[in-house]
py3Dmol code that shows the C-alpha trace and the ligand (Angstrom):
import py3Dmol

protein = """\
ATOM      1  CA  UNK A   1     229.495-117.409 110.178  1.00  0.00           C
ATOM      2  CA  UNK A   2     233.279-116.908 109.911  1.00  0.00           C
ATOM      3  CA  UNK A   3     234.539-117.265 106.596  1.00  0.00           C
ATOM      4  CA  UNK A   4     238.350-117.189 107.405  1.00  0.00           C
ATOM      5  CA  UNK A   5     238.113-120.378 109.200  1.00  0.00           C
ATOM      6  CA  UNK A   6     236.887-123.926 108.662  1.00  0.00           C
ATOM      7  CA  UNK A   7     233.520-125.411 110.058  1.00  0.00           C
ATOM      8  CA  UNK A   8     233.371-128.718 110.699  1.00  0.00           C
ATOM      9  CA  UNK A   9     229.685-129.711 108.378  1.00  0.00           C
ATOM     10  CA  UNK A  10     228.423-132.622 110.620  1.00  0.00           C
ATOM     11  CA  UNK A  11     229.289-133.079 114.890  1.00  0.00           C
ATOM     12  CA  UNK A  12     227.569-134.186 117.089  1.00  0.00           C
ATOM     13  CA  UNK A  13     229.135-132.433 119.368  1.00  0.00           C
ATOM     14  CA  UNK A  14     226.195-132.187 121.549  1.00  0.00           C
ATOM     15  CA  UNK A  15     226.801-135.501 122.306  1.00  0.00           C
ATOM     16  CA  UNK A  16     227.811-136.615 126.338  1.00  0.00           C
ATOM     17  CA  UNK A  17     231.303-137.691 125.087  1.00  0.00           C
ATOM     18  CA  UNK A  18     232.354-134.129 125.246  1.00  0.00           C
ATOM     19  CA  UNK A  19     230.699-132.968 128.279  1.00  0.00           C
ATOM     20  CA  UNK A  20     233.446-133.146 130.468  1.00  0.00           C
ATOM     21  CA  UNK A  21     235.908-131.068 128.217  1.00  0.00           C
ATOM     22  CA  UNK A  22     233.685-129.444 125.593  1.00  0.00           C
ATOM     23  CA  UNK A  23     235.192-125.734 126.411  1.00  0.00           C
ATOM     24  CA  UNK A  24     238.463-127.154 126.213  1.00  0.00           C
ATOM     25  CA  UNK A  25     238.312-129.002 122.771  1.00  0.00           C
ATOM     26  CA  UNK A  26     236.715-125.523 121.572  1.00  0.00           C
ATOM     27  CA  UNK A  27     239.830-124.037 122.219  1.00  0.00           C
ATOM     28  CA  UNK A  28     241.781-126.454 120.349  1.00  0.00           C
ATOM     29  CA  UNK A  29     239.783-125.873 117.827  1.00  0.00           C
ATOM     30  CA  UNK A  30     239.688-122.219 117.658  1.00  0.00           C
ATOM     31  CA  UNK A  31     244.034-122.597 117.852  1.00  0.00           C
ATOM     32  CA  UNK A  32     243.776-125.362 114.789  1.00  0.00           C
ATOM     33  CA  UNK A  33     241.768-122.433 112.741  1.00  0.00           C
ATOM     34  CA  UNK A  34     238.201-124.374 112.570  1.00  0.00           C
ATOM     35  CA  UNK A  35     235.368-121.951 113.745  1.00  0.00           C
ATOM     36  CA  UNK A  36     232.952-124.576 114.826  1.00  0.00           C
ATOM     37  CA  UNK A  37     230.477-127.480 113.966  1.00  0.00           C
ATOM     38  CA  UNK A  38     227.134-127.823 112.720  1.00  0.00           C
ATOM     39  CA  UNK A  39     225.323-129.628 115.200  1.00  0.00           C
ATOM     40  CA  UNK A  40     222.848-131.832 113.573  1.00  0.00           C
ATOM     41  CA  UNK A  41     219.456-132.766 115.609  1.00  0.00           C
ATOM     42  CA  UNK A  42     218.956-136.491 116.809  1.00  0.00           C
ATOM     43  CA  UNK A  43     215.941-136.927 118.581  1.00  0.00           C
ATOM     44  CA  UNK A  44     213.010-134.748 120.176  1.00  0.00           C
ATOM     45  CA  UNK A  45     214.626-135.726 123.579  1.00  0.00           C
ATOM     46  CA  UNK A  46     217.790-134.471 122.905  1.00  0.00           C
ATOM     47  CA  UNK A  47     216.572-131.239 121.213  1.00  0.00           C
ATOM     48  CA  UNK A  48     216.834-129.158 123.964  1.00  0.00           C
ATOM     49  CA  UNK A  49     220.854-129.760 124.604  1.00  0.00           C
ATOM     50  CA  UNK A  50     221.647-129.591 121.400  1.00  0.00           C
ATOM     51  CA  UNK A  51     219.862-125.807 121.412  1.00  0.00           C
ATOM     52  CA  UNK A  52     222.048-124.887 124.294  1.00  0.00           C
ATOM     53  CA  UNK A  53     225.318-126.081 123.174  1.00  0.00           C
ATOM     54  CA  UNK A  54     225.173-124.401 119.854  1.00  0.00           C
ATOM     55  CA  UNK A  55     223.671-120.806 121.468  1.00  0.00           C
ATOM     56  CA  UNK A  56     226.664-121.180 124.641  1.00  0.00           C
ATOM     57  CA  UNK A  57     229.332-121.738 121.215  1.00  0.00           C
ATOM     58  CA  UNK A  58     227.463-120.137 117.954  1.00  0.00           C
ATOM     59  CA  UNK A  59     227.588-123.001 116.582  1.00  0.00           C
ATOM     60  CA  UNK A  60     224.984-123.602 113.813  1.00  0.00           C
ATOM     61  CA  UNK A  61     222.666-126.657 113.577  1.00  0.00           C
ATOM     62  CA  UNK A  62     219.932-128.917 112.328  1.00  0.00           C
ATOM     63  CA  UNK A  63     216.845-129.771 113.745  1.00  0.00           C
ATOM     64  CA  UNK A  64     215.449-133.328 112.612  1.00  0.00           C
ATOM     65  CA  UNK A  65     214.720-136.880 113.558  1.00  0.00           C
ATOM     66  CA  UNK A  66     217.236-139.523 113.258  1.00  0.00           C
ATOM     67  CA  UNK A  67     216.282-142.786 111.497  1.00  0.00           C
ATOM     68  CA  UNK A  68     217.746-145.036 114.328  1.00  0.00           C
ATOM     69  CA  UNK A  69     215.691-142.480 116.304  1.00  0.00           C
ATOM     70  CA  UNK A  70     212.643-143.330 114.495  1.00  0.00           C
ATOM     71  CA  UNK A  71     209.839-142.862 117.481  1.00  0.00           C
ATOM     72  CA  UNK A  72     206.665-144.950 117.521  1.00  0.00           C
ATOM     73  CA  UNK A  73     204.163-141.892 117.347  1.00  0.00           C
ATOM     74  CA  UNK A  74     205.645-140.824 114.002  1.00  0.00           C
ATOM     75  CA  UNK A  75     202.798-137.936 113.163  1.00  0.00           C
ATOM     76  CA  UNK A  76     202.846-136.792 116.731  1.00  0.00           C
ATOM     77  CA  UNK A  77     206.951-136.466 116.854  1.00  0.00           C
ATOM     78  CA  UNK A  78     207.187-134.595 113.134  1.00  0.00           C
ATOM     79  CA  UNK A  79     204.176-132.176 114.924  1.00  0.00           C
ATOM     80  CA  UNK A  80     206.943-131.211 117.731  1.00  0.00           C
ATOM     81  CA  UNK A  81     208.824-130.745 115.100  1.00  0.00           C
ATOM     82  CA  UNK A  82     207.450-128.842 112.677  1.00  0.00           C
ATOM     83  CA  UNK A  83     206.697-126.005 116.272  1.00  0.00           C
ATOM     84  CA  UNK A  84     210.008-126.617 116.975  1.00  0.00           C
ATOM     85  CA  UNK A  85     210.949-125.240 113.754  1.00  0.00           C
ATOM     86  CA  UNK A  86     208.638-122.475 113.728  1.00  0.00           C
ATOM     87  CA  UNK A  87     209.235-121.362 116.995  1.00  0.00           C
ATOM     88  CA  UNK A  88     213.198-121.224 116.714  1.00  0.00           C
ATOM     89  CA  UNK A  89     213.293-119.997 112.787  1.00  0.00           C
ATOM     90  CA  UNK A  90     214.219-116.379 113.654  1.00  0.00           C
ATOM     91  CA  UNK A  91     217.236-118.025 114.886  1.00  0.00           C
ATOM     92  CA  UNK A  92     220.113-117.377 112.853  1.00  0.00           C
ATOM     93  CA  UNK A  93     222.045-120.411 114.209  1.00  0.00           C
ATOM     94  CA  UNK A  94     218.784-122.729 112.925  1.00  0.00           C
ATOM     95  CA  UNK A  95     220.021-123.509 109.503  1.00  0.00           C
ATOM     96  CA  UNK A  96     218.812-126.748 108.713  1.00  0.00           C
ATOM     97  CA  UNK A  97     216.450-130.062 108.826  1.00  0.00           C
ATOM     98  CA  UNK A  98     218.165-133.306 110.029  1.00  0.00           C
ATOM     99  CA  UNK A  99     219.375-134.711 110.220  1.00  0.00           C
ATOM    100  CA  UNK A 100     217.377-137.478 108.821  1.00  0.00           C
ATOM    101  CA  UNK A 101     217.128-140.241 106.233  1.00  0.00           C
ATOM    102  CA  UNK A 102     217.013-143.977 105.571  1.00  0.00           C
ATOM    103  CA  UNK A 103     219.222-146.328 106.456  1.00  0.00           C
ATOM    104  CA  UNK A 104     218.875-149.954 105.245  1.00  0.00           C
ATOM    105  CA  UNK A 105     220.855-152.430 107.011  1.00  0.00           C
ATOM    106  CA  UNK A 106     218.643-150.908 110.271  1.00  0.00           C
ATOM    107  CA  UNK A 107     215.474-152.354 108.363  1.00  0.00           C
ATOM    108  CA  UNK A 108     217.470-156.128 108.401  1.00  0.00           C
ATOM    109  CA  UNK A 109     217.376-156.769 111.961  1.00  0.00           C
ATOM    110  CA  UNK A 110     215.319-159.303 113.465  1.00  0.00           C
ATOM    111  CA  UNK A 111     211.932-158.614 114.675  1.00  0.00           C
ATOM    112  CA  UNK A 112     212.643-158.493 118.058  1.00  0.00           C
ATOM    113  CA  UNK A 113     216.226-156.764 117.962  1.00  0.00           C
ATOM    114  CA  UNK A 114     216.322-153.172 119.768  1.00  0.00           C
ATOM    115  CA  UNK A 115     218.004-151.710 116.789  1.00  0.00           C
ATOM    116  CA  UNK A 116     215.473-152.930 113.916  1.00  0.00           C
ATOM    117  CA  UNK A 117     213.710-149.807 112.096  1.00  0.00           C
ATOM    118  CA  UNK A 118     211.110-150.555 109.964  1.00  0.00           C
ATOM    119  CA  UNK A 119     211.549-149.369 106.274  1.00  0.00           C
ATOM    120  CA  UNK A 120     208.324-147.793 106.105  1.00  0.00           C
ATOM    121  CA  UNK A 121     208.309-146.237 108.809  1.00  0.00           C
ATOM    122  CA  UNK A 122     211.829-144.939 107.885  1.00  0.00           C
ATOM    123  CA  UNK A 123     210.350-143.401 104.348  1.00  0.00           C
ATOM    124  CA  UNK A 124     207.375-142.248 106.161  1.00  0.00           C
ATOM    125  CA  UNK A 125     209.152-140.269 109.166  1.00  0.00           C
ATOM    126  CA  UNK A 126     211.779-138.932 106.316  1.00  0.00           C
ATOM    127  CA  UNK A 127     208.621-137.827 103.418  1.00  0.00           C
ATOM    128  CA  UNK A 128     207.126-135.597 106.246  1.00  0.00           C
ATOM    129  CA  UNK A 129     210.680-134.214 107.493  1.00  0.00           C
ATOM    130  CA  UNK A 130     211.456-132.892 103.177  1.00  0.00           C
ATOM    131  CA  UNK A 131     208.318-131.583 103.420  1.00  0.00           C
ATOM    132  CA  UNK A 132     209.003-129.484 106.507  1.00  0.00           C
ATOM    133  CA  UNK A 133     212.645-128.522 104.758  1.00  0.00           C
ATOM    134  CA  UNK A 134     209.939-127.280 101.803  1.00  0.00           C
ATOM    135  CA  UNK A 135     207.770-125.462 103.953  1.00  0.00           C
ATOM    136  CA  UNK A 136     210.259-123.803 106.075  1.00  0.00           C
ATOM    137  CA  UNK A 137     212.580-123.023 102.519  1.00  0.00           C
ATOM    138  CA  UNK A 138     215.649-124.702 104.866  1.00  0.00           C
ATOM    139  CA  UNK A 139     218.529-127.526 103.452  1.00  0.00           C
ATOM    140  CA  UNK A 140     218.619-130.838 104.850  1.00  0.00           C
ATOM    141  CA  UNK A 141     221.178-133.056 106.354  1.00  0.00           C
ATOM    142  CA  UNK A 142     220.335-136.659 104.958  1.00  0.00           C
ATOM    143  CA  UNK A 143     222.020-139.871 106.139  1.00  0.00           C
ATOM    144  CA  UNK A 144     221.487-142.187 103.385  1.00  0.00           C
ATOM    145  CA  UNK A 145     223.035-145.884 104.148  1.00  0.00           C
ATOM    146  CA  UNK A 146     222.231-148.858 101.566  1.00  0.00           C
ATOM    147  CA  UNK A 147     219.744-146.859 100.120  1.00  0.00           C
ATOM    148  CA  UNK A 148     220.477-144.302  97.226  1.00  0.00           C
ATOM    149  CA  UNK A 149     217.942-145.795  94.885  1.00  0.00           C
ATOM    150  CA  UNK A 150     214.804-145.252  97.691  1.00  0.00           C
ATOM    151  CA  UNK A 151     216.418-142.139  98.734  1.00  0.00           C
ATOM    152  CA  UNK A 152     216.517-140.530  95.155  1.00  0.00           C
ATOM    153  CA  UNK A 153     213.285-141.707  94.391  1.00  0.00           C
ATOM    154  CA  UNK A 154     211.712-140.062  97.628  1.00  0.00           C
ATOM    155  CA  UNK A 155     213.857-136.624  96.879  1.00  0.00           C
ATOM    156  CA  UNK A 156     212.337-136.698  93.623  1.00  0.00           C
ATOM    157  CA  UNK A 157     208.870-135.814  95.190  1.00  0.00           C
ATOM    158  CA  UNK A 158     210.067-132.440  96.611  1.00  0.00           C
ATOM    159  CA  UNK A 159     212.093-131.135  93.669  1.00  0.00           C
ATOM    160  CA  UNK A 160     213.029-127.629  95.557  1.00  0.00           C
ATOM    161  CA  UNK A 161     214.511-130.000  98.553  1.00  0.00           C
ATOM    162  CA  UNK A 162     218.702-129.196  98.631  1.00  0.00           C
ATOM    163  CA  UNK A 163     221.185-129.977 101.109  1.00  0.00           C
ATOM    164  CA  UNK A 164     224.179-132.587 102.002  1.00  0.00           C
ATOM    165  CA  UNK A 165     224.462-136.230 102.004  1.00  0.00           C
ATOM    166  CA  UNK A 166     226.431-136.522 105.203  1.00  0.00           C
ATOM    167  CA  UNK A 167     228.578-139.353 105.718  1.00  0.00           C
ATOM    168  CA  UNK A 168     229.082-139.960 101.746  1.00  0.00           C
ATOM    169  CA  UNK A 169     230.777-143.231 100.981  1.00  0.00           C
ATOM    170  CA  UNK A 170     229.462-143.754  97.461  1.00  0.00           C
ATOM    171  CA  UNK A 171     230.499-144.138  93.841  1.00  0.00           C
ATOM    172  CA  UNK A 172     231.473-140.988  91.681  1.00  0.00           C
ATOM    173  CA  UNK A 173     228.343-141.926  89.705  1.00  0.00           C
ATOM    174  CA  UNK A 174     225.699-141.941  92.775  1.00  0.00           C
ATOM    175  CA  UNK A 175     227.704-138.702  94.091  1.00  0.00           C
ATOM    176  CA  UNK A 176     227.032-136.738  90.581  1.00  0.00           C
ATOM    177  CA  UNK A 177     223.097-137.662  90.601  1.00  0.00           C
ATOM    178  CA  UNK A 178     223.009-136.385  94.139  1.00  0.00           C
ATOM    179  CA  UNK A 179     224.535-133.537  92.726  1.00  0.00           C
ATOM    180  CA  UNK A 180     222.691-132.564  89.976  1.00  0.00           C
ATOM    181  CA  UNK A 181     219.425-132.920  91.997  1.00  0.00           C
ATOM    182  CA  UNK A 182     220.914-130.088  94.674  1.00  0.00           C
ATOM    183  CA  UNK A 183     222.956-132.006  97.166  1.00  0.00           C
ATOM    184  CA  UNK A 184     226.596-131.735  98.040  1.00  0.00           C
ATOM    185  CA  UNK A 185     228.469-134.872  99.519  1.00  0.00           C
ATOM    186  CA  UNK A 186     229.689-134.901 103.079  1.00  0.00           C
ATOM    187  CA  UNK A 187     233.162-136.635 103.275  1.00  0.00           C
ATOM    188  CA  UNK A 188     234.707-137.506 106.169  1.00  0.00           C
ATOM    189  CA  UNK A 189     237.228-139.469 108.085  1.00  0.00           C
ATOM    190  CA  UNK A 190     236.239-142.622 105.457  1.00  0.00           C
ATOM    191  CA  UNK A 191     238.399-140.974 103.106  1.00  0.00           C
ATOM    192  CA  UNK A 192     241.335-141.424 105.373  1.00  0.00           C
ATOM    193  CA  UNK A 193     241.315-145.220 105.338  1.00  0.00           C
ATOM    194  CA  UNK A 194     243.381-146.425 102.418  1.00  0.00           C
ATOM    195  CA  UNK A 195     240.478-149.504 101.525  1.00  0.00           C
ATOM    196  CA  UNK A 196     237.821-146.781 100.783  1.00  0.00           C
ATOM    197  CA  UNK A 197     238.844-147.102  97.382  1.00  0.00           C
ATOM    198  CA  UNK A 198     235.500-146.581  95.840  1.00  0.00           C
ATOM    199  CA  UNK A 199     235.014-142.972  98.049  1.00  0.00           C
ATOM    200  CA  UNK A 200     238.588-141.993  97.535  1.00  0.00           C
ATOM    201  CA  UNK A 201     238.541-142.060  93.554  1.00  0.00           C
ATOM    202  CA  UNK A 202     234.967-140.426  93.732  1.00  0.00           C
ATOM    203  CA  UNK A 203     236.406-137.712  95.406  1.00  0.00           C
ATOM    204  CA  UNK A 204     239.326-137.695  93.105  1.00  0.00           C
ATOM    205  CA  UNK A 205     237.430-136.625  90.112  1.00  0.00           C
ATOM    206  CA  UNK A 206     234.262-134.993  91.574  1.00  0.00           C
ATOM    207  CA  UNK A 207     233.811-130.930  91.018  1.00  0.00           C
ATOM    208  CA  UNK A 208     234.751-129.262  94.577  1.00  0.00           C
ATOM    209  CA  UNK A 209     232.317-127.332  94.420  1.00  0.00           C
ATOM    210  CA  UNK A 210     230.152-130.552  94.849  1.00  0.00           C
ATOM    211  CA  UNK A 211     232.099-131.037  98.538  1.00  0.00           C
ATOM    212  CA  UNK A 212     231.692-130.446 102.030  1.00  0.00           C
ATOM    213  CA  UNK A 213     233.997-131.344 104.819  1.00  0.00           C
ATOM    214  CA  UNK A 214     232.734-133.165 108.115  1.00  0.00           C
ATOM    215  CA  UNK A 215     233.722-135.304 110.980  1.00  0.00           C
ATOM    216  CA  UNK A 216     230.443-136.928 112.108  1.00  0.00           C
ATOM    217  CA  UNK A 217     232.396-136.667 115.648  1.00  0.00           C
ATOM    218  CA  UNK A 218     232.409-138.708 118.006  1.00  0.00           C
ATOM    219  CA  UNK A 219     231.704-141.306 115.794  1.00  0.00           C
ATOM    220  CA  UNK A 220     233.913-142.370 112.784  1.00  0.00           C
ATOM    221  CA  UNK A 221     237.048-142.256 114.176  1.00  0.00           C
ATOM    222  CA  UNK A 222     239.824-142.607 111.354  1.00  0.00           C
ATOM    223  CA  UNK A 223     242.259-145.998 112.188  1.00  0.00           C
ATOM    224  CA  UNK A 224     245.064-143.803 113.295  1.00  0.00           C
ATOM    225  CA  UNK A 225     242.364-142.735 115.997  1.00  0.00           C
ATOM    226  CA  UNK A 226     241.032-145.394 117.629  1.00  0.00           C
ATOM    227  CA  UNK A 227     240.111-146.544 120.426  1.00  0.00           C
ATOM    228  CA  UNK A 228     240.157-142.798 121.154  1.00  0.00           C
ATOM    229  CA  UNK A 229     236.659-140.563 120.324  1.00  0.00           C
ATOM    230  CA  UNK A 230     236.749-138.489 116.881  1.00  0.00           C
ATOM    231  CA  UNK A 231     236.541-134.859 116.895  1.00  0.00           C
ATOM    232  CA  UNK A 232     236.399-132.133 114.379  1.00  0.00           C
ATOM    233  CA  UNK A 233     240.244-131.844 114.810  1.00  0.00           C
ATOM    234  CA  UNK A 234     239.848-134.656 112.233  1.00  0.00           C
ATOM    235  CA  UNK A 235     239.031-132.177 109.605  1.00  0.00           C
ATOM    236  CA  UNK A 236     242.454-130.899 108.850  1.00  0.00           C
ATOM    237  CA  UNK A 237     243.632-134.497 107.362  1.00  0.00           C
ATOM    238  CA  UNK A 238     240.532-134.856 105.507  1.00  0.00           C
ATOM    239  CA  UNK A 239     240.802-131.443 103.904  1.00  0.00           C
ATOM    240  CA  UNK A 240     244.601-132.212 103.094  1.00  0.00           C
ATOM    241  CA  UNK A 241     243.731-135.721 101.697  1.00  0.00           C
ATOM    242  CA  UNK A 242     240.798-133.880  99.888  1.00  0.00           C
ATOM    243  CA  UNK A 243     243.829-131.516  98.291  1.00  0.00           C
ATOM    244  CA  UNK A 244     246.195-134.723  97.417  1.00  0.00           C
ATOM    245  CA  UNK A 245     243.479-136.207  95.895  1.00  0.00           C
ATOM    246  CA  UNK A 246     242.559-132.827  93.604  1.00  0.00           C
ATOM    247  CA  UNK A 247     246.201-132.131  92.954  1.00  0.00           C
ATOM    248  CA  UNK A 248     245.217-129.018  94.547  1.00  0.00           C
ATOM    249  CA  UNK A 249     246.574-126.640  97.468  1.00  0.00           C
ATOM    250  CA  UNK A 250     245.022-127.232 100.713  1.00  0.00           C
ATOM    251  CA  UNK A 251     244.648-123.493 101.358  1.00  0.00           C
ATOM    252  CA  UNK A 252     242.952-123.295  98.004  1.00  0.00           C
ATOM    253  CA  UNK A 253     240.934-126.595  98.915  1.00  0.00           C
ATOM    254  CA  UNK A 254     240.079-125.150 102.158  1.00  0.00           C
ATOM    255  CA  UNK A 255     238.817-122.079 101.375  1.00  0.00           C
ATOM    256  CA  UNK A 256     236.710-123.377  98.677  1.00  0.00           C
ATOM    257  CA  UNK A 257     234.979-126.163 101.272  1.00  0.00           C
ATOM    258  CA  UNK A 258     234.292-123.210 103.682  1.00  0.00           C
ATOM    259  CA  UNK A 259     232.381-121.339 100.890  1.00  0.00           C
ATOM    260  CA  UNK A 260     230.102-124.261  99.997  1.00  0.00           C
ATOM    261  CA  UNK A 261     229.563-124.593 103.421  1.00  0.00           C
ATOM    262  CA  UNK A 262     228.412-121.083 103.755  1.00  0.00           C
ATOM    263  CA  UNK A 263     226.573-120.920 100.606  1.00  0.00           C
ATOM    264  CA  UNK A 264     224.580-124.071 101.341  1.00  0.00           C
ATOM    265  CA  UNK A 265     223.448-122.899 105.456  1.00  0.00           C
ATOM    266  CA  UNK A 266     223.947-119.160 105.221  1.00  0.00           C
ATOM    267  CA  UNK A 267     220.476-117.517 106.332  1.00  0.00           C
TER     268      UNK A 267
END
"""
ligand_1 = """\
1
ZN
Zn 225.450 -137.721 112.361
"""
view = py3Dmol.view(width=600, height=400)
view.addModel(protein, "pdb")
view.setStyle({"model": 0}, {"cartoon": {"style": "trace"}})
view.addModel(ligand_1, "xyz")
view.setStyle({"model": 1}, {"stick": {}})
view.zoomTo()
view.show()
């Protein structure tokens, strides 16, 4: 991994929004001094792309399940993954499980709604993806929406379990137990958006260490962005509003993101 420049912690980058100028925004990127993206892993189906983009860019990734993703034949999906993960762990670009997680408001639609995840199924499908993350010593990427209570209580099974909660938009209090149970926060383009008070004086007074610097691209497009895609250009005003925040330089701030970064998925 290249420690002189910035990785992007969470892109999806993978994903078809950026097949018509992925080779191009890689350049920009390269120019704007960020190295690349972790690619987390979405579904079995989309495995296979996702494996190709990172190897064609040395990008690193995640391999995991999704929650939205959450496939009928739960046991016989977290089997294809658990040889997935096997098969690909010489890899040095296969750094993590994920992503995968719960996500509440999913578990609220009606019956009948396409988008509707059963919470059980959600806590089952995530149980058997920490214990994979156990057995194969990796970190996890965790989405974790409406749900820190469940979430903390399930993490408390696998005690050796460490790794991000992507997407962070939490209190400073949540965002210290995550913390002192082995997980860094994820912060994004959230922090951008002036309403986020909550997230922005979390960030404000949490250790830096504690950090780690994503997009979640293409999704979560800051304000100023929209109706346009998010990329991991993003980064740079996250990182600077990370620095405001800190009262800290934004060299300093990112140089210190980029070492939790590699600390947390070097293999
Ligand atoms: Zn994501």
């Amino acid at each position: 991994m290249n420690i002189s420049m910035l990785t992007d912690s969470h892109a999806h980058l993978d994903a078809i929004e950026f097949d018509g100028d992925r080779e191009q925004l890689f350049l920009e990127m390269q120019q704007a001094g960020i190295s690349g993206a972790l690619i987390p892993g979405v579904s079995p189906a989309d495995w296979a792309k996702q494996q190709q983009i990172a190897a064609a860019f040395q990008c690193p990734y995640a391999l995991g399940i999704h929650p939205w993703y959450c496939p009928t034949d739960i046991p016989a999906a977290v089997a294809l993954l658990d040889r997935q993960l096997q098969q690909h762990l010489a890899d040095p670009l296969l750094v993590a499980v994920g992503e995968c997680g719960l996500d509440k408001p999913r578990a609220k639609f009606a019956e009948d709604d396409v988008r509707r995840v059963a919470w059980e199924q959600q806590k089952v499908l995530l149980d058997a993806q920490l214990a994979l993350a156990v057995k194969y010593q990796l970190p996890v990427v965790l989405h974790a929406v409406h749900c820190h209570a469940a979430m903390q209580a399930l993490l408390q099974k696998y005690p050796s379990c460490h790794g991000v909660i992507h997407g962070f938009s939490g209190s400073y209090e949540v965002a210290m137990q995550y913390w002192q149970m082995g997980f860094r926060l994820g912060i994004g383009g959230l922090l951008l958006e002036a309403s986020a008070k909550k997230l922005r004086s979390a960030v404000k007074r949490l250790p830096l260490p504690a950090l780690l610097v994503e997009t979640d691209a293409p999704a979560m497009a800051p304000a100023a962005l929209r109706p346009a895609r998010n990329t991991p250009l993003t980064i740079l005003a996250v990182v600077a509003e990370i620095a405001i925040l800190q009262g800290k330089t934004a060299v300093l701030v990112s140089e210190q993101l980029q070492n939790n970064f590699v600390q947390l998925f070097e293999r």
